[in-house]
N, C-alpha and C positions, 0 to 999 in steps of 0.2 A: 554316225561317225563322230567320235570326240576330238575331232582336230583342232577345236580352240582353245580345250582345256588339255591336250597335250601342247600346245604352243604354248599356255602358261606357265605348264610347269617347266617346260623346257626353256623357258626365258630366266623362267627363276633359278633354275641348276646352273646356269652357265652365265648367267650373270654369277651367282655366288662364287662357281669355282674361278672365275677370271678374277675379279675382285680378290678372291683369297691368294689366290699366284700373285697376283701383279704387286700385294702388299708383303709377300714374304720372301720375293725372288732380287726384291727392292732391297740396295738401290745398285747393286752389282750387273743382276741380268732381268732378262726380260724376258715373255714366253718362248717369241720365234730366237729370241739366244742361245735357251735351251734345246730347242727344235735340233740347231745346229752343233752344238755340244753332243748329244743324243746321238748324232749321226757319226759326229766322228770317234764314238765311242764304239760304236757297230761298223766303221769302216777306216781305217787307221788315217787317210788321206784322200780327199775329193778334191774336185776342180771346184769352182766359185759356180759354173753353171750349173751344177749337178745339184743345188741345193733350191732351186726354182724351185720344181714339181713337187718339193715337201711343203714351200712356206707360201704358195699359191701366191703368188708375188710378181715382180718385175726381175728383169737380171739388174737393173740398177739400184733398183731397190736393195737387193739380196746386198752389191756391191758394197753400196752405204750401209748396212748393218754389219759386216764382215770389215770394215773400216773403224767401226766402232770397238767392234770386240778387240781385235788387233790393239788399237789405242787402250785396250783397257786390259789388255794382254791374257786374253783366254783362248787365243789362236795365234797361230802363228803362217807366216805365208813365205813357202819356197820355192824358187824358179825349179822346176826341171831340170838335172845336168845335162838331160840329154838336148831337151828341146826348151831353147830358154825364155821361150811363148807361152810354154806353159808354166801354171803357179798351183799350186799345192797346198791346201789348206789343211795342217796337222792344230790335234791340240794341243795347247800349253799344259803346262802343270797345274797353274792356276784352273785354266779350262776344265781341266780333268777334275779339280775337286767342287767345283762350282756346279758341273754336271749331275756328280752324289749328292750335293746337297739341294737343289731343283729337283731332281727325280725322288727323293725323298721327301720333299713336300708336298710333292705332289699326289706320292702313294699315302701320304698321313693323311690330307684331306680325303682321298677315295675312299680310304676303309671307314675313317669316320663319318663320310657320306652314307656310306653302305652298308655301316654296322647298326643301322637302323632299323635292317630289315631281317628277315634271316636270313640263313646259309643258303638252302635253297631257293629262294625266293631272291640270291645276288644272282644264283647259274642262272636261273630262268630269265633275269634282266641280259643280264650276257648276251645270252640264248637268244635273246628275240634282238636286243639290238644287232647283232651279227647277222640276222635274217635280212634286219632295216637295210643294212649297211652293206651287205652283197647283193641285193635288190638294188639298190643306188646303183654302186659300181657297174652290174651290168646293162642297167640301164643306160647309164651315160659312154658304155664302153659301143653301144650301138647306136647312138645318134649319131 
């Protein structure tokens, strides 16, 4: 079993890629920003709790970050007409281009991560982590 030197390397990649986000996303947004940009790009308007289960978080946690964005206007929040309980998290304009350019740094980092290696030799990383990462999920989907 090489599990202490996949821990290595796997400290070393994810330390790099967080380091490279957190220094290029700076000083506007931040990962779980983007998390939440990304969402509302793929769904035009969620509720505030709907955003837990992505950023593995608290709901008041999520609360205080969606406070932040709002203050720094990359979302915007509206009551419900119907039910004025509920609030409505869309994105701003700002939001919207801030999300391009986060997800674009992010894919520049990947491929120059990845362009390391070859073509086929990125499928087969794919490949197997999608094996890791369906083995997780069903595992934890049965505990």
């Amino acid at each position: 079993m090489h599990s202490s030197e996949f821990v290595k390397l796997w400290s070393i990649l994810t330390k790099d890629y967080k380091s490279h986000m957190e220094q290029e996303l700076a000083p506007v947004l931040t990962e779980a920003q983007l998390t939440v940009l990304e969402l509302l790009l793929e769904h035009p308007r969620m509720k505030p709790s709907e955003f837990t289960p992505y950023l593995a978080t608290t709901p008041a946690a999520v609360t205080m970050l969606l406070d932040r964005m709002e203050k720094h206007e990359l979302i915007e929040r509206r009551r419900d007409d119907r039910d004025r309980r509920v609030v409505w998290i869309t994105l701003s304009e700002k939001g919207r281009l801030e999300a391009v350019r986060g997800t674009t740094i992010r894919e520049e980092f990947i491929d120059q991560t990845l362009s390391k290696i070859s073509s086929h030799n990125q499928q087969l990383l794919v490949y197997l982590l999608s094996k890791i990462t369906t083995q997780t999920a069903t595992t934890k989907q049965s505990s």
